[in-house]
C-alpha positions in Angstrom: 14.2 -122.8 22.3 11.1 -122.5 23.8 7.8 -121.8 21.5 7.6 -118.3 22.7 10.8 -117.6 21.4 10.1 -119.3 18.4 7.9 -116.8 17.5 10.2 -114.1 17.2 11.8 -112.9 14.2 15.6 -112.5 14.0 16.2 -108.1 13.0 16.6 -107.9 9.5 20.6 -106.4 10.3 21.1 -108.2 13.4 21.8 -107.4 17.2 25.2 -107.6 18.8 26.0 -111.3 20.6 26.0 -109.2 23.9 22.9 -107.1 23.3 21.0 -110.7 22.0 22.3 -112.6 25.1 21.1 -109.7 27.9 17.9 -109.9 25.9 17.7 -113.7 26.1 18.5 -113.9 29.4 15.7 -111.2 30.4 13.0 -112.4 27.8 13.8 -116.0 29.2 13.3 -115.3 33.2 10.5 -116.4 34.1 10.5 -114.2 37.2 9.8 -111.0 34.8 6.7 -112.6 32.9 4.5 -110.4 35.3 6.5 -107.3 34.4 6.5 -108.3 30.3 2.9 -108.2 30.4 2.5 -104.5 32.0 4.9 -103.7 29.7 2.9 -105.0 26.7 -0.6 -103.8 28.5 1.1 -100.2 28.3 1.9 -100.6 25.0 -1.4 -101.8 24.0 -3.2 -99.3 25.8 -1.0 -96.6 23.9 -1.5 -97.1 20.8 -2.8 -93.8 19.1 -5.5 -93.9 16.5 -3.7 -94.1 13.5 -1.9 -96.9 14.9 1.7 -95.5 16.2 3.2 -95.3 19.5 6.1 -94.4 20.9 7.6 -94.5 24.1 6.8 -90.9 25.0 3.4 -92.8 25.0 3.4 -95.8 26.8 5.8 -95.2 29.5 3.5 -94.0 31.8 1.4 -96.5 31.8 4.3 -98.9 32.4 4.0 -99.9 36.4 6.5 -98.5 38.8 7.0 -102.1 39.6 8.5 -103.3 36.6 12.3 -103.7 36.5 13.3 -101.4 34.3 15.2 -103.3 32.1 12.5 -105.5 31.0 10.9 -102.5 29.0 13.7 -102.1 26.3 14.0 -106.0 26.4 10.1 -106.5 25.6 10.1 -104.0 22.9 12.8 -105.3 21.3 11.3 -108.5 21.8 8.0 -107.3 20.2 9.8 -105.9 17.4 11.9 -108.5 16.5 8.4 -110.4 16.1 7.0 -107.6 14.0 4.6 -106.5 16.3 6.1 -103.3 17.1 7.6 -101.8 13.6 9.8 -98.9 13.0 8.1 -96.0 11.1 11.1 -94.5 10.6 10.2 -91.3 12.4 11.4 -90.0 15.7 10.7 -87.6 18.6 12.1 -85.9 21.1 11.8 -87.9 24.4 10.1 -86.2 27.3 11.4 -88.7 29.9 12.7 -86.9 32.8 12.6 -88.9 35.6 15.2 -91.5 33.6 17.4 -88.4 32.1 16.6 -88.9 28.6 14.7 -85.8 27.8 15.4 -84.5 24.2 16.8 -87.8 23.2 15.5 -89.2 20.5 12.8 -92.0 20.8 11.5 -94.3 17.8 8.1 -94.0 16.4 6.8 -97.6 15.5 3.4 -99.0 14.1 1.4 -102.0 16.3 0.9 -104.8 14.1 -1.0 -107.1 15.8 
């Protein structure tokens, strides 16, 4: 395991084995490092004052580039590390480019 997987913190109630490999497999390729850093720039950059974000927030700032994958894989990612943590709330997505309008979307806390 490399030491930038070390880093990350198993969830608390697990992942499926399919979910956790896709996730490995992303986090691992080397050919989406560029696309894991927009995605945590976004985040970054999104964070509100009081410290939440969601992805109502950051996913315009995510780069058309990015392979779209790669976003749920790096948040995970960041979660599973504690840097992203689950408030508990949730809103009403406003994506409607990816169909997911009115969906719900998690509210987490940056912790780093």
């Amino acid at each position: 395991m490399s030491a930038q997987m070390e880093m990350f913190r198993p969830y608390a109630d697990g992942v499926d084995p399919a979910t956790q490999a896709l996730l490995d497999l992303i986090h691992g390729d080397p050919i989406h490092d560029r696309d894991r850093e927009a995605v945590v720039n976004a985040i970054r950059a999104a964070v509100r004052d009081d410290g939440t974000v969601c992805g109502n927030d950051w996913r315009r700032l995510v780069p058309q580039w990015v392979y779209p994958r790669v976003v749920g894989a790096t948040v995970n990612a960041l979660a599973r590390a504690g840097v992203l943590r689950a408030t508990g709330e949730w809103v009403a997505s406003d994506d409607l480019a990816g169909r997911n309008s009115g969906k719900p979307v998690r509210v987490y806390r940056w912790c780093a």
